[in-house]
C-alpha positions in Angstrom: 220.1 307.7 177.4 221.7 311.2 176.9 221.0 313.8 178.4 218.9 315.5 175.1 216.9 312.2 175.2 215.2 312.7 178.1 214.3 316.2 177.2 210.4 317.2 177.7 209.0 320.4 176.5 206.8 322.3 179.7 204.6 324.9 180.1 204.0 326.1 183.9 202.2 329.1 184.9 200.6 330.2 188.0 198.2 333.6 189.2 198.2 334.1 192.7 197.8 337.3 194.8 201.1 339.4 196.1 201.3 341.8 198.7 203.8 344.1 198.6 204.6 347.3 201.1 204.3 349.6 198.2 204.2 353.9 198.2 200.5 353.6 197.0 199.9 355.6 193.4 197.8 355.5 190.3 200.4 352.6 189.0 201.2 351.0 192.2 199.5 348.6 195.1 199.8 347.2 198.0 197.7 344.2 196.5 197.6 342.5 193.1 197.6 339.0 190.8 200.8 338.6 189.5 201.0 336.2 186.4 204.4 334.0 186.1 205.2 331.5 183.3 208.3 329.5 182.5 208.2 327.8 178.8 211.1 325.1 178.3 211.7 323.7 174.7 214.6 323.7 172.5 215.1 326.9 169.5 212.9 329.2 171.8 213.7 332.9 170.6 212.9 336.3 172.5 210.6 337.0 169.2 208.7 333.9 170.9 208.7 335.5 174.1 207.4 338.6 172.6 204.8 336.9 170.8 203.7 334.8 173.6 203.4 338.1 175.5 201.5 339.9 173.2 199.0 337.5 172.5 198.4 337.2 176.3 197.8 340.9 176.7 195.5 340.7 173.7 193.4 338.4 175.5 192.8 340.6 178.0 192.1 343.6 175.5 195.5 345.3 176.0 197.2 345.8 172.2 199.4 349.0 172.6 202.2 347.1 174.0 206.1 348.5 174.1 209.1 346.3 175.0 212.5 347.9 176.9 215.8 346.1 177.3 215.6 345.6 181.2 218.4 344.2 183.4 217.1 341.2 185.3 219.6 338.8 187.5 218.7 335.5 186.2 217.5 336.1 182.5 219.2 337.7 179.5 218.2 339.2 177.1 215.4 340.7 180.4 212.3 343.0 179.0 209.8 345.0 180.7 206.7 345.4 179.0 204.8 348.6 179.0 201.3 349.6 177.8 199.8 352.8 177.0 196.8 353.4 179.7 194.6 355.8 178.1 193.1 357.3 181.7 196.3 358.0 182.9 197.4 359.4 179.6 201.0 357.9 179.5 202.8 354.6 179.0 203.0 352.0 182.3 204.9 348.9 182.9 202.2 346.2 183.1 205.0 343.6 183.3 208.5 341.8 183.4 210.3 338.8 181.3 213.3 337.5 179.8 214.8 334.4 178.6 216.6 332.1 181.5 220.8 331.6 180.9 221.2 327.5 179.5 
């Protein structure tokens, strides 16, 4: 069969804890759960991505969400995604994503 044949549409995501040797601050730790996902399926757009990014922050009660062009090595167009914490009074990253190169 061709290659396009065989083609299966995933979904993978994992949450698992990360240690990093952070400066600590109010928007950094030594010791978090990072989120990853990787969707695969043909016509995906970064308005997907955006979508699928702002429904998962929704979830979790976070709605003021901002998108900036990022620069990431293996994805283009790249995006980090910032939210605006009210305690802190200002806008912070809450995460990173892009679009992987075919």
């Amino acid at each position: 069969l061709p290659p396009q044949e065989k083609f299966t549409p995933v979904k993978y995501f994992s949450i698992d804890r990360v240690f990093r040797n952070e400066s600590l601050d109010a928007t950094h730790l030594a010791e978090f759960h990072q989120v990853e996902g990787v969707v695969a399926d043909r016509g995906l757009t970064l308005g997907h991505l955006m979508g699928t990014l702002r429904q998962f922050f929704n979830k979790m009660g976070i709605s003021q969400l901002r998108f900036k062009p990022a620069y990431n090595p293996y994805t283009e167009p790249s995006m980090e995604v910032f939210s605006y914490h009210e305690g802190l009074k200002k806008w912070v990253e809450v995460g990173n994503s892009g679009v992987f190169r075919p």
